[in-house]
Backbone bond lengths (Angstrom), bond angles and torsions (degrees), N, CA, C in turn:
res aa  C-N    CA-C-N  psi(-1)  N-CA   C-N-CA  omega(-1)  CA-C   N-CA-C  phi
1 X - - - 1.443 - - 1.518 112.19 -
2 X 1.630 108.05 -35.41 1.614 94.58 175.24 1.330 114.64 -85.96
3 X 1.306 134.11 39.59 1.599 132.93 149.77 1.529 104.34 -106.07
4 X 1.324 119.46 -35.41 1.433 122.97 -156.04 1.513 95.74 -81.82
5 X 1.462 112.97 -31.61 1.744 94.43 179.97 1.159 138.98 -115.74
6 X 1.724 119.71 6.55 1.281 143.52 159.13 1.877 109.62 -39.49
7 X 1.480 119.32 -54.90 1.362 118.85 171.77 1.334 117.47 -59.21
8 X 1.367 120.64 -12.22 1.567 119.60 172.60 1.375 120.04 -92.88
9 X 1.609 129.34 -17.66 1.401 154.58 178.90 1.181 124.30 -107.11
10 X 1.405 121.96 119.42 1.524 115.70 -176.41 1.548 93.13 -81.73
11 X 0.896 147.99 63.68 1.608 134.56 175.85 1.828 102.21 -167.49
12 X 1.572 118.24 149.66 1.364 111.63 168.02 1.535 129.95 -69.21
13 X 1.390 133.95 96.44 1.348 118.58 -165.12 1.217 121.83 -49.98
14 X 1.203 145.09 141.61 1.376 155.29 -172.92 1.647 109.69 -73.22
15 X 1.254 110.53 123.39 1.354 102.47 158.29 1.128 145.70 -62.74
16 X 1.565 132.87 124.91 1.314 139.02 -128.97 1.850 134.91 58.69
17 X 1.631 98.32 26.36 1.432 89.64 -144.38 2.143 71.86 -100.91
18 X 1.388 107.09 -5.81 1.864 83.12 176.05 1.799 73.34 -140.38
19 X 1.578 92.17 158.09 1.562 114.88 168.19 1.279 117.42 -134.13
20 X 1.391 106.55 144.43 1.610 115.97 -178.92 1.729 117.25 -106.53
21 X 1.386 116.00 117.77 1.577 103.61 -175.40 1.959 93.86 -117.19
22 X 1.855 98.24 121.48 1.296 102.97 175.00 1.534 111.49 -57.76
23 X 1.438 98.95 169.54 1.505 105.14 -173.20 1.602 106.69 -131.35
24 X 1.172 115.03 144.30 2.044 109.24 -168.90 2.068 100.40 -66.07
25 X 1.185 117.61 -17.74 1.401 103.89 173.70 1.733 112.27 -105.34
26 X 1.260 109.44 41.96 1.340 110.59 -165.22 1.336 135.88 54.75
27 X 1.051 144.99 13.88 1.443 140.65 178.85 1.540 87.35 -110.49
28 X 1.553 103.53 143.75 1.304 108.28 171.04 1.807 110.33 -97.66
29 X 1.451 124.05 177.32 1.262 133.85 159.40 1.175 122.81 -101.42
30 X 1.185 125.48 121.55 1.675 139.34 -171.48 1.191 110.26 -80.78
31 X 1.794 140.56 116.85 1.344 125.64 158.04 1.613 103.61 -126.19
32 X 1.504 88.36 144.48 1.456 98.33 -160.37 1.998 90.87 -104.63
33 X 1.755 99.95 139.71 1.457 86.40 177.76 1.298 110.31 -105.78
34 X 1.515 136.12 174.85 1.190 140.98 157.47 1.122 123.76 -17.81
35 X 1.137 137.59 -47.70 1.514 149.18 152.52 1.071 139.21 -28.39
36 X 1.657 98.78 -44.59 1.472 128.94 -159.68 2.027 87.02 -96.52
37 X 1.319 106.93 -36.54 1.845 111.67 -145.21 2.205 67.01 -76.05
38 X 0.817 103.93 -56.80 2.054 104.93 179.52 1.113 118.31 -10.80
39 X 1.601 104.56 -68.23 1.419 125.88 -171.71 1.800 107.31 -51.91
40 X 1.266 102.10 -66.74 1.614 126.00 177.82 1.975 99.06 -46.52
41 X 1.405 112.52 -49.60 1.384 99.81 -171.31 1.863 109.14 -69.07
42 X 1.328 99.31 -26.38 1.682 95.05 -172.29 1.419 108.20 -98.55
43 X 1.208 108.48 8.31 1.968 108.74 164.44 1.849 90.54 -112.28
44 X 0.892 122.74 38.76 1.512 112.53 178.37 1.710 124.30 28.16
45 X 1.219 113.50 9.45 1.550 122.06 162.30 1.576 110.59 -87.69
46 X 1.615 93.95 168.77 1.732 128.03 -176.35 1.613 80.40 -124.79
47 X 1.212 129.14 135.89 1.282 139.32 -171.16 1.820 93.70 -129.02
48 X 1.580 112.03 123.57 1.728 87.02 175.59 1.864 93.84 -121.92
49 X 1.159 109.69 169.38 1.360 109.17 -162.50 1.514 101.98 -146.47
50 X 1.888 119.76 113.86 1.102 88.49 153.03 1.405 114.15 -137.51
51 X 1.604 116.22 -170.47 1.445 104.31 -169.39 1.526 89.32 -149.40
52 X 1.623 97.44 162.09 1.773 104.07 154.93 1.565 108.46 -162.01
53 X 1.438 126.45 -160.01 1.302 102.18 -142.40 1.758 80.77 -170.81
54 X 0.905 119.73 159.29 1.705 141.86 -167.20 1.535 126.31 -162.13
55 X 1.382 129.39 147.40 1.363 126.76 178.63 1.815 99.20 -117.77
56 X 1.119 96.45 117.00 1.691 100.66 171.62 1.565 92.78 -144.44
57 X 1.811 91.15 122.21 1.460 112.05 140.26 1.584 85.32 80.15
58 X 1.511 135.96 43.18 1.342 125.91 -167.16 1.048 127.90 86.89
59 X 1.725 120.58 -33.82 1.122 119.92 -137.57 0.952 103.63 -133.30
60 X 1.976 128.06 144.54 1.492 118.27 175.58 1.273 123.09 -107.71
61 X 1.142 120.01 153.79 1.356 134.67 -147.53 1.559 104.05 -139.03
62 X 1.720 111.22 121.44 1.267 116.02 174.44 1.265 101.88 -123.30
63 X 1.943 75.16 171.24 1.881 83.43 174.95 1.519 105.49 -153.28
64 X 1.140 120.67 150.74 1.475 108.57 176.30 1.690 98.12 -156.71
65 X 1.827 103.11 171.74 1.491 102.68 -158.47 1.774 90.65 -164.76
66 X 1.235 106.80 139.14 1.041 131.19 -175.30 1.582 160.27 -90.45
67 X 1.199 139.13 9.45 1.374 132.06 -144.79 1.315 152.69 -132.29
68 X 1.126 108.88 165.24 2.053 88.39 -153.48 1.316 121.74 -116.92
69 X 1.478 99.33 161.83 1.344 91.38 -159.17 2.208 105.97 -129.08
70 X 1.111 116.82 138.56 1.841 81.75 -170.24 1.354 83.75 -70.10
71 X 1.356 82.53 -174.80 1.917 116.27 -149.08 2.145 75.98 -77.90
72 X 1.767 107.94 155.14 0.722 119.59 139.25 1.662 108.25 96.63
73 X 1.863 99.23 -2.91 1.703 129.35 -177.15 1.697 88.52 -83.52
74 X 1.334 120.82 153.75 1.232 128.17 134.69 1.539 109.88 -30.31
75 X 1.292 145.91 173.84 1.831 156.18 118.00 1.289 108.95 -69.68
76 X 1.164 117.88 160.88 1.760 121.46 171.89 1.218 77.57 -110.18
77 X 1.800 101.57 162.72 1.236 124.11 -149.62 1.388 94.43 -112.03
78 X 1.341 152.92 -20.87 1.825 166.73 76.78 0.787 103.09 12.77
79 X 1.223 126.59 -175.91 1.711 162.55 167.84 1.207 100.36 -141.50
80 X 1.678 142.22 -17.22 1.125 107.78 173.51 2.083 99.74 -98.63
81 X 1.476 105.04 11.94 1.372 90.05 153.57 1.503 136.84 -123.02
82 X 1.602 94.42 49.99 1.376 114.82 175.30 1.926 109.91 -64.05
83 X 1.285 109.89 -25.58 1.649 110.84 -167.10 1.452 105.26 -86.96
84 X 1.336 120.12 2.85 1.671 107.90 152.17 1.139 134.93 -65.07
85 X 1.342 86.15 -26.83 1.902 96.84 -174.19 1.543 97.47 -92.86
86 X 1.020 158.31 55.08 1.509 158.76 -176.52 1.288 109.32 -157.24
């Protein structure tokens, strides 16, 4: 998440300022902290974020996706239909 949402924020996100809790069918849950809701209020965006996560071959495998919207837009319900709103 901290590569995917630095290009959406003029500011460095804080560590711990969003958390990810895996989920048993792979999609994770996004919580955004006080910190994080800051950043988003003083760039005038709603930032939505999601992620999920897989075991192949041993090994785990994430993914996450990013995008913003100004405050007060609908969210797309995708990440790959973040480019409507742009």
């Amino acid at each position: 998440l901290y590569k995917a949402i630095p290009p959406l924020l003029p500011a460095t996100i804080p560590w711990h300022s969003i958390a990810v809790l895996p989920q048993p069918d792979g999609r994770c849950a996004v919580l955004k902290a006080d910190a994080f809701r800051a950043l988003e209020a003083d760039a005038g965006l709603d930032v939505e974020v999601q992620a999920s996560w897989a075991q192949r071959h041993g090994v785990f495998v994430t993914t996450a996706a990013a995008c913003a919207r100004p405050l007060g837009q609908q969210v797309p319900t995708r990440p790959e239909k973040c480019g409507e709103f742009f």
